[in-house]
Every structure is written in structure tokens, then in C-alpha cells.
C-alpha atoms as one frame of an Amber mdcrd trajectory, in Angstrom:
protein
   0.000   0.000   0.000   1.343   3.575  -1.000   0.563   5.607   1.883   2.199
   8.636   0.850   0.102   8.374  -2.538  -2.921   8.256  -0.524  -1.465  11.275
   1.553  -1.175  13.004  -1.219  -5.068  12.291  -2.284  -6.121  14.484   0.956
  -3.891  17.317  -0.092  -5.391  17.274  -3.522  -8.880  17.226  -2.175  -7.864
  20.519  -0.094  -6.306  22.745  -2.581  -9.132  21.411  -4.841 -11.375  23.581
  -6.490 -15.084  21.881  -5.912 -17.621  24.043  -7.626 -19.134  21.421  -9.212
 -19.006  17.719 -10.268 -16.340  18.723 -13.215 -14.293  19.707 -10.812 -14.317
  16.719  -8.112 -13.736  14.760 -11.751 -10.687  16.568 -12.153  -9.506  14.772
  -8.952  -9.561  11.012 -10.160  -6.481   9.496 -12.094  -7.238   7.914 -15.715
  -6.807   4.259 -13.649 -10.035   4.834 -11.825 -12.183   4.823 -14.527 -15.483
   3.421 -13.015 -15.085   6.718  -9.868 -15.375   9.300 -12.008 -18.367   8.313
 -14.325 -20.307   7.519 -10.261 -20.269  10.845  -9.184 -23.156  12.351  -7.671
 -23.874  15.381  -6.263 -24.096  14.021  -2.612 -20.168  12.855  -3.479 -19.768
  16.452  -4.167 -21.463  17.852  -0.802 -19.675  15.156   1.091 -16.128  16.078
  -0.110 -17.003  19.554   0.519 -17.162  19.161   4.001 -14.310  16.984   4.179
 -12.409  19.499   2.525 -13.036  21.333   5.160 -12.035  19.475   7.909  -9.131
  18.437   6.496  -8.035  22.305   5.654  -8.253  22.161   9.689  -6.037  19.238
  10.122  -3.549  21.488   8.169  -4.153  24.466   9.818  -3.481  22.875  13.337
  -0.440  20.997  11.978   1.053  24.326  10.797  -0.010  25.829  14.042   1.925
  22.989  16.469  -1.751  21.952  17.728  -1.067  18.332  17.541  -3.913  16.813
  20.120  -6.615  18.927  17.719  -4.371  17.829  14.520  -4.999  13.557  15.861
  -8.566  14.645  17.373  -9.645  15.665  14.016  -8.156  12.958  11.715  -9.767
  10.441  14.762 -13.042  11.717  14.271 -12.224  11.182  10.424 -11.018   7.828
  10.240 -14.507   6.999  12.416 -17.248   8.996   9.630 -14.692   7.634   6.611
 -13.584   3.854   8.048 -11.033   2.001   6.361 -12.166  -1.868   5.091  -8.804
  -3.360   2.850  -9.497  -5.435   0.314  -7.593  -6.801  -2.372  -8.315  -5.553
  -6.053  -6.600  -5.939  -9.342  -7.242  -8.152 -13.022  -4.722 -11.133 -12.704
  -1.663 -12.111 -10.308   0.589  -9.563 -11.689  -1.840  -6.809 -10.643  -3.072
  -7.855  -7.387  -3.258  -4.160  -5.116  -4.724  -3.118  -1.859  -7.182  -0.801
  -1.711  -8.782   0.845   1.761 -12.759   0.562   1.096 -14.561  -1.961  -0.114
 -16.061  -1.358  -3.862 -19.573  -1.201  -2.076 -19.012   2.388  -0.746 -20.061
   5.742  -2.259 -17.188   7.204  -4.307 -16.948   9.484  -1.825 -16.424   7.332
   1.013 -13.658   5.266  -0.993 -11.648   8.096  -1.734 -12.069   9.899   1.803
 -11.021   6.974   3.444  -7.940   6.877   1.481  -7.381  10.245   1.777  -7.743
  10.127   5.318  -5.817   6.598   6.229  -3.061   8.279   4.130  -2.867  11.331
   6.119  -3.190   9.561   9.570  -0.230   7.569   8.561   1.744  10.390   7.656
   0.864  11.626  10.766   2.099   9.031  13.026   4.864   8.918  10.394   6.387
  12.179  10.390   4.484  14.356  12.788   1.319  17.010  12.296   4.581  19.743
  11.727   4.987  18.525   8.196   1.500  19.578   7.347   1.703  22.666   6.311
  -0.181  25.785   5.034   1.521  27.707   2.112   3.440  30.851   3.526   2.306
  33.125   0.280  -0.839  34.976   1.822  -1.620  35.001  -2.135  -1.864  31.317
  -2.113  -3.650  29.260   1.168  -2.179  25.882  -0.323  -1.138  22.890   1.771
   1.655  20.435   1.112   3.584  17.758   2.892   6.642  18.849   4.613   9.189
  16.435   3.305  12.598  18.615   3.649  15.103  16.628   5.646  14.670  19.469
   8.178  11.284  20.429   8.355  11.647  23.608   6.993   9.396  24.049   3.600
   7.054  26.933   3.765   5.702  27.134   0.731   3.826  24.717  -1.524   5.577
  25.139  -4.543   8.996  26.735  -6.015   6.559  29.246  -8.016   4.782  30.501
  -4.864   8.224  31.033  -2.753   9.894  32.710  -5.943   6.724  35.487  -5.597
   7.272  35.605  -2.295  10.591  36.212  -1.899  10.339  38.277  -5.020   7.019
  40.512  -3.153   9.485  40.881   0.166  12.794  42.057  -1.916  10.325  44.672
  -3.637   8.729  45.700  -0.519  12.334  46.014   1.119  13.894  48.212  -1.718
  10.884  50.404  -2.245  11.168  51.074   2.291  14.549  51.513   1.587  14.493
  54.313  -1.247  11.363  55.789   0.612  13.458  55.935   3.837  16.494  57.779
   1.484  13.873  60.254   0.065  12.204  60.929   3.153  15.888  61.820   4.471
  16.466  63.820   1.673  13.099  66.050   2.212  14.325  67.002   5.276  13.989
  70.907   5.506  18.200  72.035   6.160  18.995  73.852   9.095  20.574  77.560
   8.049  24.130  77.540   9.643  24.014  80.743  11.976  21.463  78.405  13.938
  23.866  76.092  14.645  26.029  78.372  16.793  25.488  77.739  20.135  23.649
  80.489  22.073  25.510  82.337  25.337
């Protein structure tokens, strides 16, 4: 089983955009053909709100609020429950997969999403969850820098961030040298002291 794959499912289904079924679609690889054509709207509503409360399992991650972090992936694991079972065509394909092919597409790819980010969890820690750093952005992503210290969910978003802060810094900086050089000058018979 590919744990960090199934990770990876829960951060998709946060940074997702879910307006409508076209876009839960968008979530599903080519390999799962018979998830996407099942859709219904009730999928829809119930990623929605998982969304949601994974965005939180993020958020308290980032935040060092590891008790909430395990409380909320708990109560999870309990509405989403894992059941393995094997799947695959012929002995060369055999695979694991965490709900059985009875559940609501929903439910099958919660569950994975969920397992996957409990493991990671109890893997790694709730500090390599994290919440992108660009206030432009809101993104999560899995922490996995040898030191924990990503902040960012992507090269692009650090490059405008970084880029944003140099910007800000140079335009303080020539402000600060202008503001200097407004400076009304102080007529040289004031300067002598007075007896």
C-alpha cells in the first residue's frame, strides 16, 4: 500500500477547487475509470465538508496543535472507516485498496485520503503539514525537507514571495532615502550655540 500516494489524495482534495461535479472529476487518475463516471452530487457535498475538515487538520499541523491535529483525523477515520481489500485483473496486478467497492465514491476516496494522512501523521508528525506561507496562495503540502523547513507549496509561490518581500524592502529603503532627503536644512548661523 502507497501511503504517501494516498497522503497526497487528501492534499489534492484541499487545494481542490469543488464548484461542481467537473471539478471533483478533475480529482480522479485515468486508472479509476469506473469513480469518475459515479459521481453524484451528494459525493460532491460530502467532499465539501471533508475538505473542510481536512483544511483544519492542516491548519493545526502548521499551528503545532497536535492533540486537535490527531482529534480531528480520529473523528475522520470513524465517519470515513477504512475496510482493505484486495483488487486488481490477474496475479501480476493484485493491489490493496482501503474501502470496499460497495461504498459511495466518496467514502472510498475519503477513506484513502484520510488513512493516508493519519499515517503520515504518526509517520512524520502534524509539523509537516503545512499551510503555504504566500498569503496570495492558502495551499497545503507535505513537509518532506530533511529538516522540516518548507514553507511554501511550490517553487513558483516562494519565488513570488521572496520576489514581493525584496520589492517591498527596496521600495522602504528608497522611501526611507527620500524621506531623508526632504528634510527641511537647518541655516548655519542656527547652529552656533547660544551664550
Amino acid at each position: 500500500m502507497n501511503f504517501d500516494a494516498y497522503a497526497r489524495i487528501g492534499v489534492a482534495l484541499v487545494n481542490a477547487r469543488l464548484d461542481d461535479l467537473d471539478d471533483l472529476r478533475s480529482l480522479f487518475p485515468d486508472d479509476s475509470s469506473w469513480m469518475p463516471e459515479a459521481l453524484s452530487e451528494r459525493d460532491l457535498a460530502n467532499c465539501r465538508r471533508a475538505q473542510k475538515r481536512l483544511r483544519d487538520v492542516f491548519e493545526y499541523g502548521t499551528s503545532g496543535r497536535d492533540v486537535q491535529a490527531v482529534a480531528e483525523l480520529n473523528a475522520l477515520l470513524e465517519a470515513y472507516p477504512v475496510q482493505p481489500r484486495i483488487s486488481g485483473h490477474d496475479s501480476s496486478d493484485w493491489h490493496m485498496h482501503v474501502t470496499s467497492r460497495g461504498a459511495s465514491v466518496s467514502a472510498e476516496y475519503l477513506a484513502g485520503a484520510v488513512w493516508g494522512l493519519s499515517v503520515w501523521l504518526c509517520e512524520y508528525g502534524s509539523a509537516r503539514f503545512g499551510v503555504c506561507a504566500d498569503e496570495r496562495c492558502g495551499n497545503v503540502y507535505l513537509d518532506t525537507s530533511s529538516n522540516c523547513c518548507r514553507r511554501f507549496c511550490s517553487e513558483r509561490c516562494a519565488t513570488r514571495s521572496h520576489v514581493a518581500a525584496h520589492r517591498a524592502r527596496k521600495r522602504a529603503a528608497i522611501g526611507g532615502r527620500l524621506a531623508v532627503a526632504a528634510q527641511p536644512t537647518t541655516p548655519a548661523d542656527s547652529l552656533t550655540p547660544v551664550s
